[in-house]
C-alpha positions as CSV (number, residue, x, y, z in Angstrom):
1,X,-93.3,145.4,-69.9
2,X,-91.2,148.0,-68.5
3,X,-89.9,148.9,-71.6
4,X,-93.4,149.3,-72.8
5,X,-94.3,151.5,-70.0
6,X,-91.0,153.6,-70.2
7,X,-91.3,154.5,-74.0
8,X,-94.9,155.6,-73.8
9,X,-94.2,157.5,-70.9
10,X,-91.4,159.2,-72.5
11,X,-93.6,159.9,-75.8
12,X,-96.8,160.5,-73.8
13,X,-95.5,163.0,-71.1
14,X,-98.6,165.1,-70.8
15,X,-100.9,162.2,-71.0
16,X,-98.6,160.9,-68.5
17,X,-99.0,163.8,-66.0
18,X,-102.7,164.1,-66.8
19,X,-102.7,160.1,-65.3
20,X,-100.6,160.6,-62.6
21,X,-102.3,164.1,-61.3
22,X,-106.0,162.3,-61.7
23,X,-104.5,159.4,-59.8
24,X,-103.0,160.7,-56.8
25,X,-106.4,163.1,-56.5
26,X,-108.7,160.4,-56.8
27,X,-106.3,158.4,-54.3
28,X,-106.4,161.6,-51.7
29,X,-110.2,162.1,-52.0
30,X,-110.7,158.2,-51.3
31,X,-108.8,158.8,-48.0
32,X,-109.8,161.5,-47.3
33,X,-113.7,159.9,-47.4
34,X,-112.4,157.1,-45.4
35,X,-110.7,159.4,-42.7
36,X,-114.2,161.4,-42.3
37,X,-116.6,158.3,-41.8
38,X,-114.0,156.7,-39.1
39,X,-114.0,160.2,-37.4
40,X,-117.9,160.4,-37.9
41,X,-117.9,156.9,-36.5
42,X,-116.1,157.6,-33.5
43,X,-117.9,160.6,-32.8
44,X,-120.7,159.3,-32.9
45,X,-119.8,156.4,-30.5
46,X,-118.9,159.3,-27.7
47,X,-122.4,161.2,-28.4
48,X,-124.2,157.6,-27.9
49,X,-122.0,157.0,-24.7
50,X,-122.3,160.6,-22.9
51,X,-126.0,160.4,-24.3
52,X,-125.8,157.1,-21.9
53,X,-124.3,159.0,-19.2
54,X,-126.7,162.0,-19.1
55,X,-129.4,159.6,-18.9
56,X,-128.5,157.2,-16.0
57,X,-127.4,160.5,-13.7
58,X,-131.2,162.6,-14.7
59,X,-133.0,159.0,-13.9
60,X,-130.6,159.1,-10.5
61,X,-131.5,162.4,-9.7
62,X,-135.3,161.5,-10.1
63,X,-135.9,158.3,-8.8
64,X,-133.5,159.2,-5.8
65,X,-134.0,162.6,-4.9
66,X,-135.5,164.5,-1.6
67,X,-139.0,164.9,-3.3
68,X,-139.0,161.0,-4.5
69,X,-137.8,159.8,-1.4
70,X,-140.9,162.2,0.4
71,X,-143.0,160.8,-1.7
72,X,-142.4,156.9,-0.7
73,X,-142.4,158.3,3.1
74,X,-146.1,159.7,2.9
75,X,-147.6,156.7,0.9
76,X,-148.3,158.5,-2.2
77,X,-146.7,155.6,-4.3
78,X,-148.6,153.2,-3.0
79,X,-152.3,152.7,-3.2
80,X,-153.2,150.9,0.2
81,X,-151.8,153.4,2.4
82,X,-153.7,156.5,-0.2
83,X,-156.5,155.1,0.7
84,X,-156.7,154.8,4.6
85,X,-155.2,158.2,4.6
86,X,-157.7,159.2,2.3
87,X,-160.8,157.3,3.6
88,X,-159.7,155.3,6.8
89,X,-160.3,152.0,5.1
90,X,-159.5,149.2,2.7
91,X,-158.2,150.5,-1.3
92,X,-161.0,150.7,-4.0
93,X,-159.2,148.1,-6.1
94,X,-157.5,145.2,-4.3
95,X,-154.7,143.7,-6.3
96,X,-155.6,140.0,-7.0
């Protein structure tokens, strides 16, 4: 088999180069495909994770800020203490 492959190398040596060159590029562009979608991968991963990140510390800064906490204090969050301020009685809807 060897043999085989020897002689028609040595008769064939363009045809030879011509298979070798096509080889090693298709061999190079396969990895290089593979080496782009593991890097897209992990990039990706980081952009989900910081996107994460950003989110909790803007929904911290929001639900616990001065102004949030100011609002709890003077009752505007909740409906029963609106309403006495607003009309010295009970709420217009009671929660059953």
């Amino acid at each position: 088999m060897i043999g085989r492959l020897a002689f028609f190398v040595s008769n064939n040596t363009r045809l030879s180069w011509l298979v070798t060159v096509s080889l090693a590029a298709v061999v190079g562009l396969a990895a290089a495909s593979t080496v782009r979608s593991v890097t897209e991968t992990e990039r990706l991963s980081r952009l989900g994770v910081e996107a994460n990140r950003q989110a909790i510390a803007i929904m911290s800064q929001t639900l616990n800020g001065n102004l949030m906490g100011s609002v709890a204090v003077l009752g505007l969050l909740d409906e029963e203490i609106k309403a006495e301020g607003l009309w010295g009685g009970v709420p217009t809807h009671q929660a059953s």
